[in-house]
C-alpha positions, 0 to 999 in steps of 0.5 A: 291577683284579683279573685274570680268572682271579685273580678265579675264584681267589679265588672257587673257594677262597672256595666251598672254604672254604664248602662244609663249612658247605653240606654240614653244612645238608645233612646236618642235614636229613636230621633235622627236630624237631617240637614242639606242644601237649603237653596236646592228646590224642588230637593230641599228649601227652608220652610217659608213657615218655619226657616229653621226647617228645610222641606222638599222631595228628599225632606219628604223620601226621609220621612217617609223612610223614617215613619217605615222604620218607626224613627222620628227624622227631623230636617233641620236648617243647618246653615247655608250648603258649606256649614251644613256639610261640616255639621253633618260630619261632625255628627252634630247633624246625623244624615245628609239628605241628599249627597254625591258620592265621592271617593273624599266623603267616604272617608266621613260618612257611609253612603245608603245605597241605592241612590234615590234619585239623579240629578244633572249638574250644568254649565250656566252661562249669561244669555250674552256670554255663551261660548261653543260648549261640546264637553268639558275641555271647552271650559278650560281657560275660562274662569268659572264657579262652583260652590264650596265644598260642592261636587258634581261626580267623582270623575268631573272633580277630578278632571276639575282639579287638574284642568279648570279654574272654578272659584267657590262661594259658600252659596248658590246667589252668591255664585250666580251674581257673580255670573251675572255681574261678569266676574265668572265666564260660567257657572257648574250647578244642578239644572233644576235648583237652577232653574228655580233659583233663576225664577224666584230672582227673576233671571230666566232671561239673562242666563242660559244652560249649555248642553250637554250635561258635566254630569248625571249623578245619583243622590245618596242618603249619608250617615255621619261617621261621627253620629251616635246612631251610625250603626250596622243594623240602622245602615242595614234598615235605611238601604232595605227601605231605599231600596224598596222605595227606589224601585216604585214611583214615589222619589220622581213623585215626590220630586212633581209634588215638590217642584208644584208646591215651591211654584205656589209658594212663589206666586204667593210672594214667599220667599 
C-alpha cells in the first residue's frame, strides 16, 4: 500500500511533468484556423494575393469575432470543398466558416448558433435545357449534380437520397461543365456563389436558376470535435458573440462589401 503523502507525491510530479503540455494547448488557443468553401464568393475565395488564404464575408464575421474575443483566427485554403471538410473534421483545421446543419456533421463538429447568415440553394439548368420546375419531385428522372460531401438542409438530403440521381464533383467548375457539357440535366448549388462563379467564366448567358429555391438554410460556424481548443467556455463565447453580432446589421454588411470587392477584383483580371 502506497503512503498518503507518498501517493500526493507522486501525483504532484506526475501534474509537474503535465503541466507544459497543458500550458502548450493553452497557448495554441489563443490561435484557431478556419478553412471553407474556396469557390464560394461573396462568402469565401482564395486571396488573389495570397492563394494560401481565403477571404470574404464569413472570412471577415470570423475575424471580427476573433479580435471581440482577444483570439488570432487565421482562414486558411484548405483545399478544394471535399478536402477542406475532412480537415476540419479531423482537427488539423479548427472551425468551418460557414456549414449547413445536418443531423451526419453533428456527430463530427458543434454547431455555434445562431447562424450568421442564409443562403439559398437552386437548380441550375443550361438556357436550352430548362424543363417545368414546381418543387422537388420535378427533379426525379433526371440526372443531376452536386458536389461531394455538399448539403443543402437536412430535409432536401434526405429527400435527395431516397429520390434523386445527383452525382457529385469535388468542386463547383467541375460540376458546372458538366452542365454545360449536357453530361448532367441540372445542377443544386448555392444562387450567389453561383451567380459569381458564371461571371468570372463568362456563363451568365448559357445557364438559368429555376425558381423556387430546394432550400433556404442558415450558415453556421462549426468547431471540430477533433480540435485542441473545442472546449465548453470558447463554444460559449463564440455563440454569445454570434449571437450579438446576428442581431445588428454587419453579416448582410459584410455580405455587400464582399460581393463589391470580388466585382473589382474581376474587373481588374484576378482571378
Amino acid at each position: 500500500m502506497i503512503e498518503p503523502c507518498r501517493c500526493r507525491s507522486l501525483l504532484l510530479s506526475l501534474f509537474m511533468l503535465l503541466l507544459p503540455g497543458f500550458a502548450a494547448a493553452e497557448a495554441l488557443c489563443g490561435q484557431l484556423t478556419a478553412t471553407g468553401n474556396p469557390e464560394y464568393p461573396p462568402y469565401l475565395w482564395r486571396d488573389p494575393q495570397n492563394p494560401e488564404q481565403l477571404i470574404g464575408a464569413n472570412a471577415d464575421l470570423l475575424k471580427e469575432v476573433g479580435k471581440a474575443l482577444g483570439l488570432e483566427v487565421k482562414v486558411l485554403y484548405g483545399g478544394p470543398w471535399s478536402r477542406a471538410q475532412e480537415e476540419v473534421r479531423t482537427g488539423r483545421i479548427d472551425l468551418m466558416a460557414g456549414y449547413f446543419l445536418t443531423q451526419e456533421r453533428q456527430q463530427q463538429m458543434d454547431f455555434i448558433n445562431p447562424p450568421f447568415l442564409r443562403t439559398r440553394s437552386v437548380v441550375w439548368v443550361r438556357q436550352d435545357g430548362a424543363f417545368a420546375y414546381r418543387g422537388w419531385a420535378d427533379l426525379k428522372g433526371r440526372n443531376g449534380g452536386t458536389l461531394v460531401s455538399n448539403s443543402h438542409g437536412q430535409q432536401f438530403d434526405d429527400y435527395a437520397k431516397a429520390n434523386l440521381q445527383l452525382e457529385a464533383v469535388p468542386g463547383a467548375t467541375q460540376a458546372f461543365e458538366k452542365l454545360l457539357h449536357k453530361r448532367n440535366d441540372y445542377l443544386i448549388y448555392e444562387q450567389y456563389p453561383g451567380m459569381a462563379l458564371a461571371r468570372t467564366q463568362g456563363w451568365d448567358a448559357q445557364l438559368k436558376v429555376l425558381d423556387p429555391p430546394v432550400s433556404s438554410e442558415g450558415l453556421y460556424l462549426a468547431l471540430s470535435h477533433q480540435s485542441k481548443c473545442n472546449r465548453p467556455e470558447l463554444r460559449e463565447r463564440l455563440a454569445r458573440k454570434m449571437e450579438e453580432l446576428v442581431a445588428g446589421p454587419v453579416p448582410e454588411q459584410l455580405v455587400e462589401n464582399n460581393l463589391e470587392l470580388w466585382r473589382r477584383q474581376q474587373a481588374q483580371g484576378q482571378p
